[in-house]
matplotlib code that plots the C-alpha trace (Angstrom):
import matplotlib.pyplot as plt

x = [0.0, 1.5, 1.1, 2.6, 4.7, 6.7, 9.8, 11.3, 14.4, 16.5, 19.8, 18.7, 19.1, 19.9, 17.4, 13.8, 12.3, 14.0, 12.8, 9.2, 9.3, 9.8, 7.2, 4.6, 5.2, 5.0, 1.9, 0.2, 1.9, 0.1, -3.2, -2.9, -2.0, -4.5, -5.9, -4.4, -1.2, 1.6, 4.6, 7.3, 9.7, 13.5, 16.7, 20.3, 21.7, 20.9, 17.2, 17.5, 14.7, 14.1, 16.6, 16.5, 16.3, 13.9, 11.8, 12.2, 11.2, 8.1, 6.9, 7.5, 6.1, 2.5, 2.9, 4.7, 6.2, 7.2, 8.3, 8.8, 11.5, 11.9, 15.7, 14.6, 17.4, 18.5, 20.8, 22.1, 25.7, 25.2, 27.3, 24.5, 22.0, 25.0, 25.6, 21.7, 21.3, 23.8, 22.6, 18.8, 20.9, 19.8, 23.4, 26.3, 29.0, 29.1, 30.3, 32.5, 33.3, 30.8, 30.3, 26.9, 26.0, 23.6, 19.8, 18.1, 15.2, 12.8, 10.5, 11.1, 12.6, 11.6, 13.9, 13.2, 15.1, 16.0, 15.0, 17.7, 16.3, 12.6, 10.1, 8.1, 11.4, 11.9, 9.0, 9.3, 12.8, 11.6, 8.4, 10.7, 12.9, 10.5, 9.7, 13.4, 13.5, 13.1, 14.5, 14.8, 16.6, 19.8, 19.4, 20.1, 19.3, 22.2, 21.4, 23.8, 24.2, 26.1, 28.2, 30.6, 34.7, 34.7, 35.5, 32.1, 29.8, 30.6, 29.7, 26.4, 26.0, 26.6, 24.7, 21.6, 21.7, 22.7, 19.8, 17.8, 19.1, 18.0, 14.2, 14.3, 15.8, 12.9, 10.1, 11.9, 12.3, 15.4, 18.3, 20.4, 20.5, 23.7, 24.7, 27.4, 28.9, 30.2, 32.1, 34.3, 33.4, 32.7, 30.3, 32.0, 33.9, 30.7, 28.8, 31.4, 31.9, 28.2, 28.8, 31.7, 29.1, 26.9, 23.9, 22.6, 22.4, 19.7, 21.4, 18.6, 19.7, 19.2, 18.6, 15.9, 15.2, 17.0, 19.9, 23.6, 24.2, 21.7, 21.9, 25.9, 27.9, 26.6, 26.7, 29.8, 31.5, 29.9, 30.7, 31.1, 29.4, 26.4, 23.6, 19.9, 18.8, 16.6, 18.0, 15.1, 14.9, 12.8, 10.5, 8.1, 6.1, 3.1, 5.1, 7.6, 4.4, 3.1, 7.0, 6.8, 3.1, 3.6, 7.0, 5.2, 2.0, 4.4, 6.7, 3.1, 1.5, 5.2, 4.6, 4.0, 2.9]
y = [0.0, 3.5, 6.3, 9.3, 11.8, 15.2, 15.7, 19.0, 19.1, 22.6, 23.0, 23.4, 25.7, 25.7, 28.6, 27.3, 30.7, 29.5, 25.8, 27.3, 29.6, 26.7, 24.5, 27.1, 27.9, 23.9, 23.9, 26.4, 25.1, 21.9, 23.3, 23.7, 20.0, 17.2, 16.3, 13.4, 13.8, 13.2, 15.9, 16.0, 19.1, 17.7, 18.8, 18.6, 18.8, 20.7, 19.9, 16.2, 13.9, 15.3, 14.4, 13.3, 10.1, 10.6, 11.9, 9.3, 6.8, 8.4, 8.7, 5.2, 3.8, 5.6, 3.5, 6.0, 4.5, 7.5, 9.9, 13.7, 15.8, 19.6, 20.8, 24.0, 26.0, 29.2, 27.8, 25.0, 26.1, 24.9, 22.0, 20.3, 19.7, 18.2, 15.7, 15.2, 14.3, 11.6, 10.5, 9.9, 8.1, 10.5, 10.8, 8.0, 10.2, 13.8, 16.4, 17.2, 14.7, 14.3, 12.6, 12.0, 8.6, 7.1, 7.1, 4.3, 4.0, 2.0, 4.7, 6.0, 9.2, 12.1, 15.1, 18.9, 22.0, 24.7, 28.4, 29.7, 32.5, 31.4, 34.4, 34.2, 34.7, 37.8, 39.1, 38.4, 39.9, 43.0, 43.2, 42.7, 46.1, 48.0, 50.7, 51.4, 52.8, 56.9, 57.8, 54.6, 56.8, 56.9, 53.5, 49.7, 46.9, 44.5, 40.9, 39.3, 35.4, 33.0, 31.7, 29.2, 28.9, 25.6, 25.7, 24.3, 25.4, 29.0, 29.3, 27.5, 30.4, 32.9, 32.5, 31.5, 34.9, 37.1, 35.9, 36.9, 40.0, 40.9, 39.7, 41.7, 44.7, 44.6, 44.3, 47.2, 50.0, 50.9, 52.0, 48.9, 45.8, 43.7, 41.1, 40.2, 37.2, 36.1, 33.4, 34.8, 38.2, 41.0, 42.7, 45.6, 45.7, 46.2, 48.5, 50.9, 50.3, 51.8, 54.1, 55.5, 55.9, 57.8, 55.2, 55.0, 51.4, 49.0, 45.6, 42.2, 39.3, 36.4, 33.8, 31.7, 32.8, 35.3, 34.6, 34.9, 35.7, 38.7, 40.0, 39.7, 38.7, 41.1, 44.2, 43.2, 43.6, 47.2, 48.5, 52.4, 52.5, 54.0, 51.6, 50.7, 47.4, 45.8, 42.8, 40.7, 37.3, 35.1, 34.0, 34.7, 35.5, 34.1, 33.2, 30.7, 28.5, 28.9, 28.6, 24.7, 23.6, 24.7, 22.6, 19.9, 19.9, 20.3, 17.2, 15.4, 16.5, 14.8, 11.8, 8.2, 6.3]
z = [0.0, -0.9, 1.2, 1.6, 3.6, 4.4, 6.2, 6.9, 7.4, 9.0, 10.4, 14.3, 16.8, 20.7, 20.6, 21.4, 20.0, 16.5, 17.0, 17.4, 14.7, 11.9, 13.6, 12.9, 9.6, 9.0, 10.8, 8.5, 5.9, 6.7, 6.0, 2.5, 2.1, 1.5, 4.9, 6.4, 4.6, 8.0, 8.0, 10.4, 11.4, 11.9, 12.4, 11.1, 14.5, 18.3, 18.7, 20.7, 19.9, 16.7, 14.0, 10.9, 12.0, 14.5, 12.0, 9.4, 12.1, 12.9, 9.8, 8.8, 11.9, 10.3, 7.1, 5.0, 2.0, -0.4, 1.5, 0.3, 1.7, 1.9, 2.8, 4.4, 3.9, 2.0, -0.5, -2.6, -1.6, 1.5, 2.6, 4.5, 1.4, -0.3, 2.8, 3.5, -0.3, 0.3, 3.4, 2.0, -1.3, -3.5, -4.6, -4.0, -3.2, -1.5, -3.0, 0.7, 3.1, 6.0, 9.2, 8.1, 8.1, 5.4, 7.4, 7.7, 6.2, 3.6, 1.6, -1.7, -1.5, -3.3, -2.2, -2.8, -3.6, -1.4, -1.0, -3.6, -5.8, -5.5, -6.0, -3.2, -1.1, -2.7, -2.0, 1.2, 1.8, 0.9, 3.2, 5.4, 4.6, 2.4, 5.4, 5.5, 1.9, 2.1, -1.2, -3.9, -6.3, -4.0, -2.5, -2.6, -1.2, 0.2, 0.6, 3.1, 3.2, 5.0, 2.4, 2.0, 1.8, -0.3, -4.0, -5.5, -2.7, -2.9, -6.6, -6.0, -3.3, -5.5, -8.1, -6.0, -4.2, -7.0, -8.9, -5.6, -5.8, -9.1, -8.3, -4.8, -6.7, -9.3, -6.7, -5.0, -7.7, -5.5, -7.8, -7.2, -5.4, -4.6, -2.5, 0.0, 1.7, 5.2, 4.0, 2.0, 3.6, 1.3, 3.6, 4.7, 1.5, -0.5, 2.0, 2.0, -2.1, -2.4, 0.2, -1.8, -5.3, -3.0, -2.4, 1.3, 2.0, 3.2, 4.6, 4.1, 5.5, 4.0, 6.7, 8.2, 11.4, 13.9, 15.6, 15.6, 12.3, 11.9, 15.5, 16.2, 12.9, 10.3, 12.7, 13.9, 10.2, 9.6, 12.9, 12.3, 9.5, 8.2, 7.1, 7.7, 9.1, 11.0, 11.3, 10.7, 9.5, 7.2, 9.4, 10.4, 7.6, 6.3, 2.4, 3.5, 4.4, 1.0, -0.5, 1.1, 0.6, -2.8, -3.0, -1.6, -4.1, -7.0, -6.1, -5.4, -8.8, -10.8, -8.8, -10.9, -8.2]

ax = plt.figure().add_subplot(projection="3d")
ax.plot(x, y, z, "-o")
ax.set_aspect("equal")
plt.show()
């Protein structure tokens, strides 16, 4: 008998306020989908009890035998889709080495993509710094991501959050949009670059939810500059819900079961 279910999987935090915010947007995300359809929340690593493997487990312990999963994370230049891809066997070898050991499990997997340069996160970026714009002729928007310092991953980064630059700077009608890095870091580098063309400066982190990146890491790099930011996150916000049941319906509707 086939039946169906959703994992998603993000990285984790030790912050409970973080934990929570991803469970509700999977909970309203959860009302879009066809009643009776099971979805779990997991993480990478921090959250104890709810792993991936806890997660696989539970789901196939309710019957589930092709099982769809969502990598809830901002880019495919993170290191940690390429090791959960291998891990679920959806590709033999990672691309870096990991301690990640194969899961264990018996569905059929079908596994999603990641945020990247997805529409509905660019609308949402800039609801999130739209009432920081005063004068679009002499601004732009900044999108700051974590990055990565491995050859490979890095490009993948890139191009995912350039292209999300261009879609934010369209919805926007600032004068320009850019984006900037942590790893390698070109944040300060690029703030003061616009700085120096005469452009005030919105910074729009690209990251899932609040924490140490937005609140300490990318002040930290401008301090004594001049710059707008609120420091906000992804979530919450009533599109990343849509962003995965729409995932999920999509990967359902290509299904040949």
């Amino acid at each position: 008998m086939v039946k169906l279910g959703v994992l998603v999987i993000s990285h984790g935090s030790p912050d409970p306020n973080w934990v929570n915010l991803v469970d509700d947007a999977i909970q309203i995300a959860a009302t879009d989908l066809p009643d009776g359809l099971p979805i779990v929340a997991s993480f990478l690593e921090v959250v104890e009890g709810r792993f991936i493997q806890d997660g696989i487990d539970q789901l196939e312990k309710q019957g589930v035998t092709e099982l769809i999963v969502i990598p809830l994370f901002v880019s495919s230049g993170s290191t940690h889709i390429d090791e959960i891809a291998y891990a679920f066997g959806v590709k033999n070898t990672p691309d870096k080495e990991t301690d990640l050991k194969p899961f264990r499990l018996h569905s059929h997997v079908f596994f999603g993509d990641p945020i990247d340069d997805d529409p509905v996160i660019a609308q949402m970026i800039w609801d999130k710094v739209q009432g920081l714009s005063l004068q679009p002729e002499r601004e732009v928007i900044l999108l700051v991501g974590h990055g990565s310092i491995h050859d490979g991953f890095r490009q993948r980064w890139e191009r995912g959050i350039s292209s999300l630059s261009s879609r934010v700077g369209k919805l926007s009608g600032l004068k320009a949009s850019d984006y900037a890095l942590l790893n390698p870091d070109s944040v300060r580098q690029k703030v003061t670059n616009w700085q120096e063309r005469g452009y005030d400066v919105i910074i729009a982190p690209l990251f899932l939810s609040a924490g140490y990146f937005t609140k300490k890491a990318i002040p930290s790099r401008l301090e004594g500059l001049n710059y707008r930011y609120t420091g906000e996150a992804l979530l919450p916000h009533s599109l990343l819900p849509y962003w995965m049941s729409q995932q999920i319906l999509n990967i359902m509707g290509s299904m040949r079961l």
